[in-house]
C-alpha positions as CSV (number, residue, x, y, z in Angstrom):
1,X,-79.4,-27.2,13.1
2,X,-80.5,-30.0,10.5
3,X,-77.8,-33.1,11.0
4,X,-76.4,-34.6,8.0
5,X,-76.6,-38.2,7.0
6,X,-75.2,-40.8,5.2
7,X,-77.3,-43.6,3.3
8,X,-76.2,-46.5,1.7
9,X,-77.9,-46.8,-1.5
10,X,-77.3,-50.6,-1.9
11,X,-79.0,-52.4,-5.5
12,X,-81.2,-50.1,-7.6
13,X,-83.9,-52.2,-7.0
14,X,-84.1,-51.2,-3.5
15,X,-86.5,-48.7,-4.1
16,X,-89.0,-51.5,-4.5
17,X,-88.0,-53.7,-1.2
18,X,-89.7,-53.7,1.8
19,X,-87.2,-54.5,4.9
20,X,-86.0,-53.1,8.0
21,X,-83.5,-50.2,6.1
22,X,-86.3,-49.2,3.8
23,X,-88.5,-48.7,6.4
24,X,-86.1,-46.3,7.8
25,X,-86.2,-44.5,4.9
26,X,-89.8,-44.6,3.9
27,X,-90.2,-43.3,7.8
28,X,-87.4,-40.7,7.9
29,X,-89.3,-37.6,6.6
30,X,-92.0,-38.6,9.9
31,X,-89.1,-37.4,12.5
32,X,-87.9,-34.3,11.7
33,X,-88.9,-30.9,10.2
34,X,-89.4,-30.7,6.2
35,X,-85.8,-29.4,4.7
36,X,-85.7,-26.4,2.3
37,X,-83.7,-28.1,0.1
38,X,-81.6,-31.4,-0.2
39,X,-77.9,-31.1,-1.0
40,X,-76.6,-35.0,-2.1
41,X,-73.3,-36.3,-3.2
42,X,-73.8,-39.1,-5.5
43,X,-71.2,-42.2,-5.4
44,X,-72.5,-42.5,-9.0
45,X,-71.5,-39.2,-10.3
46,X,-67.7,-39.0,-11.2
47,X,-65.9,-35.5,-12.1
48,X,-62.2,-35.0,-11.9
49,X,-63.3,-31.2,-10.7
50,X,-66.2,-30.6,-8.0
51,X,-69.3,-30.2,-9.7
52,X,-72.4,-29.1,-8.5
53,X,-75.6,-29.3,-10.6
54,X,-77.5,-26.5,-11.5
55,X,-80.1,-27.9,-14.3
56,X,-83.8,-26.6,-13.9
57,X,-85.6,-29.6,-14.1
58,X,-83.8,-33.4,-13.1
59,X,-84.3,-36.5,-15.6
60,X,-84.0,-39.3,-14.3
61,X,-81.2,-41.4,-15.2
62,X,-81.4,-45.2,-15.5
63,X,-77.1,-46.2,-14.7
64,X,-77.8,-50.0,-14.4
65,X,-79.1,-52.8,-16.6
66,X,-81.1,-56.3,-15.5
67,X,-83.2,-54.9,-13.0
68,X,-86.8,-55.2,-12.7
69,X,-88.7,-53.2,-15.5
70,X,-90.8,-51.6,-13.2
71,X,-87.1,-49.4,-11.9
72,X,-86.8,-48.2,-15.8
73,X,-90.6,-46.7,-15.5
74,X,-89.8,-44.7,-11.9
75,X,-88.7,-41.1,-12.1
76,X,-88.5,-38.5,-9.3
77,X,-89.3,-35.5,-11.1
78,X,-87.2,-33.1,-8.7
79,X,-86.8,-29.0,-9.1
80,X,-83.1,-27.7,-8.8
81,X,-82.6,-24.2,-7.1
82,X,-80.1,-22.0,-8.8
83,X,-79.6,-20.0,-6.1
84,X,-78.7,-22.4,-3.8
85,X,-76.2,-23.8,-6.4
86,X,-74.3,-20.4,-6.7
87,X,-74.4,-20.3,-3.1
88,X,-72.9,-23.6,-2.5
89,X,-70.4,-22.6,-5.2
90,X,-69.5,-19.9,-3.3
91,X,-68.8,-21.2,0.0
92,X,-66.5,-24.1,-2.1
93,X,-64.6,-20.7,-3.2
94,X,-64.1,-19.4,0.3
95,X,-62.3,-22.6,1.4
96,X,-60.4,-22.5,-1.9
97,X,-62.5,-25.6,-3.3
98,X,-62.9,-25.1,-7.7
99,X,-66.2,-26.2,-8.8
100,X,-68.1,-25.8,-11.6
101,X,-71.9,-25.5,-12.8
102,X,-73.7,-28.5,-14.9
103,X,-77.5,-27.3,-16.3
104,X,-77.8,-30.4,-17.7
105,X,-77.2,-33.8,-16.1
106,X,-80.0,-35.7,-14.5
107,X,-80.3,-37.6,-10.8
108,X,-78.9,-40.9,-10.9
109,X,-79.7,-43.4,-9.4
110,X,-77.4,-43.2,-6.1
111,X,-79.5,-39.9,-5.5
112,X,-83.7,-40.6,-7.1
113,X,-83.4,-44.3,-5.3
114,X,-82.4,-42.7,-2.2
115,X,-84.6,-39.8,-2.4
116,X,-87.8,-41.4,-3.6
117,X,-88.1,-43.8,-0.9
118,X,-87.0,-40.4,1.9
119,X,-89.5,-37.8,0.2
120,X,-91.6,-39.9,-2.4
121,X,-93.5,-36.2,-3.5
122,X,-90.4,-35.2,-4.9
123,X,-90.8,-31.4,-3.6
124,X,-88.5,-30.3,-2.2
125,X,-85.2,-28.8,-4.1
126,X,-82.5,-30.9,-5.2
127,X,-78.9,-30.2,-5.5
128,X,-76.9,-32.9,-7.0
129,X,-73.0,-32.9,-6.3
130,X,-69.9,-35.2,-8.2
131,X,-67.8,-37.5,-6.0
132,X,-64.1,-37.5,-6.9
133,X,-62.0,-40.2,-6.6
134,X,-58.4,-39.2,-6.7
135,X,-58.5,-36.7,-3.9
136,X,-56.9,-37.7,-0.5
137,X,-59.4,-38.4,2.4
138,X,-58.4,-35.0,4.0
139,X,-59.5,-32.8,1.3
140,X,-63.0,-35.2,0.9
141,X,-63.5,-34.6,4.8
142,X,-62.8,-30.8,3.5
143,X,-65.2,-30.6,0.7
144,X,-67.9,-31.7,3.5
145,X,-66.7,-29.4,6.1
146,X,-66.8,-26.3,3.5
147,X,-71.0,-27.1,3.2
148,X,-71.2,-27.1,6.8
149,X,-73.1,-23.8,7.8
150,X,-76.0,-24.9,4.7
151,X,-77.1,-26.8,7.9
152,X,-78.0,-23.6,9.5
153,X,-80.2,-22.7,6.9
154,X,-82.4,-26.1,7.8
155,X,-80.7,-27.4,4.3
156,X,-80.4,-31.4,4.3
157,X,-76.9,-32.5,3.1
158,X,-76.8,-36.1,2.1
159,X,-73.7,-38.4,1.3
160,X,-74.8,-41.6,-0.8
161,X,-72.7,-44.2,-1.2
162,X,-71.8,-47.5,0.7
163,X,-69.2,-48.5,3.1
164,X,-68.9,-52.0,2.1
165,X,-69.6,-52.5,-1.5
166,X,-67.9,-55.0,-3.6
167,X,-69.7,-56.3,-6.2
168,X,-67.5,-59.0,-7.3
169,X,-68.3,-60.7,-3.8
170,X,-71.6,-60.3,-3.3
171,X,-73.5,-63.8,-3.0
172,X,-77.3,-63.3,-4.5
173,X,-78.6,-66.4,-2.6
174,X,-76.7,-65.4,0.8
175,X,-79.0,-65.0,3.8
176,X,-75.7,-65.0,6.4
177,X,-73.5,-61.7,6.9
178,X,-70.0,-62.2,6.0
179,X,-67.6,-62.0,9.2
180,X,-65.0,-60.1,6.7
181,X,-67.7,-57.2,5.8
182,X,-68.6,-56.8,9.5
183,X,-65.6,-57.2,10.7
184,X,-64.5,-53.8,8.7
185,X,-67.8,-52.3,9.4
186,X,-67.1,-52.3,13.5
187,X,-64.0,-50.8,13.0
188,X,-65.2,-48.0,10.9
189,X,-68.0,-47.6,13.7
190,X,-65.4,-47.1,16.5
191,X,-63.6,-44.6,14.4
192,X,-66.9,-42.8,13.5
193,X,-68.0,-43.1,17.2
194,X,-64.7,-41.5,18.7
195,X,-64.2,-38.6,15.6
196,X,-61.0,-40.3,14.8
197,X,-60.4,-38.9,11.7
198,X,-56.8,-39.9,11.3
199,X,-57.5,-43.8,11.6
200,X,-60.4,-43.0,9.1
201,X,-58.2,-41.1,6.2
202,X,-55.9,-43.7,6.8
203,X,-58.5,-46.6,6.7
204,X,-56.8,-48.5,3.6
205,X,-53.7,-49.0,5.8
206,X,-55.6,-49.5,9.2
207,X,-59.0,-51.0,8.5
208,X,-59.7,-55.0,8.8
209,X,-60.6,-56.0,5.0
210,X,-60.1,-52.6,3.9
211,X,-59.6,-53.8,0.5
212,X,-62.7,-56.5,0.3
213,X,-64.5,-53.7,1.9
214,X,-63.5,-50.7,-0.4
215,X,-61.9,-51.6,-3.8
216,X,-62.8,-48.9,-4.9
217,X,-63.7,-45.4,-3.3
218,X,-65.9,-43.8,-4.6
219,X,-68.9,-45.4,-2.4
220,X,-67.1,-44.9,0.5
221,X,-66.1,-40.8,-0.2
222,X,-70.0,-39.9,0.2
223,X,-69.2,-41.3,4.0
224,X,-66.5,-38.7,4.8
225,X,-68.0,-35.9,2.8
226,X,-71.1,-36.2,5.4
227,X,-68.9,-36.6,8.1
228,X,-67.3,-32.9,7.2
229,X,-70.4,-31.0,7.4
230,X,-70.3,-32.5,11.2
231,X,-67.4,-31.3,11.9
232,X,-68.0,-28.6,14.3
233,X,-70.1,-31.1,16.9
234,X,-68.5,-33.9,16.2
235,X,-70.9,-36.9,16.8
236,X,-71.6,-40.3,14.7
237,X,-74.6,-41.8,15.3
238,X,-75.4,-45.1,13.9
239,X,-79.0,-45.7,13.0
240,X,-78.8,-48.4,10.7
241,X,-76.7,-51.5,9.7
242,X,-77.9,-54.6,7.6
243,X,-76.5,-56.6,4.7
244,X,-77.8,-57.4,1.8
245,X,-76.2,-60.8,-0.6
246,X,-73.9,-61.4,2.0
247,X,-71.9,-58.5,2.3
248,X,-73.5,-55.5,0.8
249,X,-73.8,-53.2,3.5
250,X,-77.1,-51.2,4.6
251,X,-75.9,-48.2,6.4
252,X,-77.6,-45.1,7.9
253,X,-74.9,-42.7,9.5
254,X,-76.5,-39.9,11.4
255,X,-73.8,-36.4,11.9
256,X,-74.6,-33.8,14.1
């Protein structure tokens, strides 16, 4: 069964960095089989309903400003699958889940940034899915958990986002981690760890820095919704955590 993951997608301009986490990515494809398809919740695509793209062919879509030129000249010229859309459709039905097509939007860049540095060739199927913000954690762990037999079919599901992600405090010339940002990122590995997903739906209450962490959640719902599709194992693996300007987190979450 093909695990799901959770990537943090940090800056746009990580595409073009060289570290520890991009070498992660860069070497990811190099450990496991070659997925039919990739199935990706976006932190940076917003719908009051659950959609799930269906267009034929992906722009790609520049949602940032004073970055590097070379980032507005990238695209990852990804294929959709229609059938695999309707499918995934239809398994949200069976679990009561509305969703909706969309033939026309493009990849972001919370999916193309991530993708291009995991499968640069851009060939394998994409499926792009909205992020919604005003649904309680349950039903985000839910969404994930309704996707979770795709897995079966050697389908990669992907939830892109960050845990820590606060752009007002970032610190461009840091070089130190903030205690504050690891300080909430331990506690979200012990609750990941140990499958406690009532400490983690109720991590704006319990959670060290919850709100320094996570002012807003829509970087931190791609984390539960790949947690869901995990839910019949049960197991967290941590592969990755680095920070970026002080506090951005750098996370690879690994659910199997």
């Amino acid at each position: 069964m093909m695990p799901s993951y959770f990537f943090a997608h940090g800056a746009p301009s990580i595409v073009l960095e060289d570290n520890r986490y991009t070498d992660l990515l860069k070497t990811f494809k190099n450990h496991m089989p070659k997925p039919k398809a990739i199935v990706l919740f976006s932190a940076h695509w917003e719908e009051t309903v659950q959609t799930v793209s269906a267009a034929e062919s992906y722009e790609t879509i520049y949602d940032f400003g004073g970055f590097q030129d070379e980032l507005y000249k990238m695209t990852y010229p990804a294929k959709s699958d229609r059938s695999l859309a309707e499918q995934i459709q239809s398994l949200f039905a069976k679990q009561g889940v509305k969703s909706v097509l969309d033939e026309k939007r493009g990849l972001d860049h919370g999916a193309w940034a991530v993708l291009k540095l995991l499968y640069p060739d851009a060939d394998i199927p994409v499926i792009a899915l909205s992020v919604n913000r005003n649904l309680p954690n349950e039903e985000q762990y839910r969404i994930g958990k309704a996707l979770a037999e795709l897995r079966e079919q050697d389908i990669l599901i992907i939830g892109s986002g960050g845990t820590v992600h606060n752009l007002r405090k970032l610190n461009w010339q840091s070089e130190a981690n903030e205690d504050w940002a690891e300080q909430f990122d331990k506690w979200l590995q012990s609750k990941l760890e140990s499958w406690d997903t009532q400490a983690l739906f109720q991590y704006r209450e319990r959670a060290p820095f919850a709100q320094e962490a996570v002012p807003t959640n829509e970087h931190f719902i791609p984390l539960l919704l790949a947690m869901g599709t995990g839910d019949t194992n049960r197991k967290a693996t941590l592969l990755h955590r680095s920070y970026q300007y002080g506090n951005l987190s750098l996370s690879c979450w690994q659910f199997n």
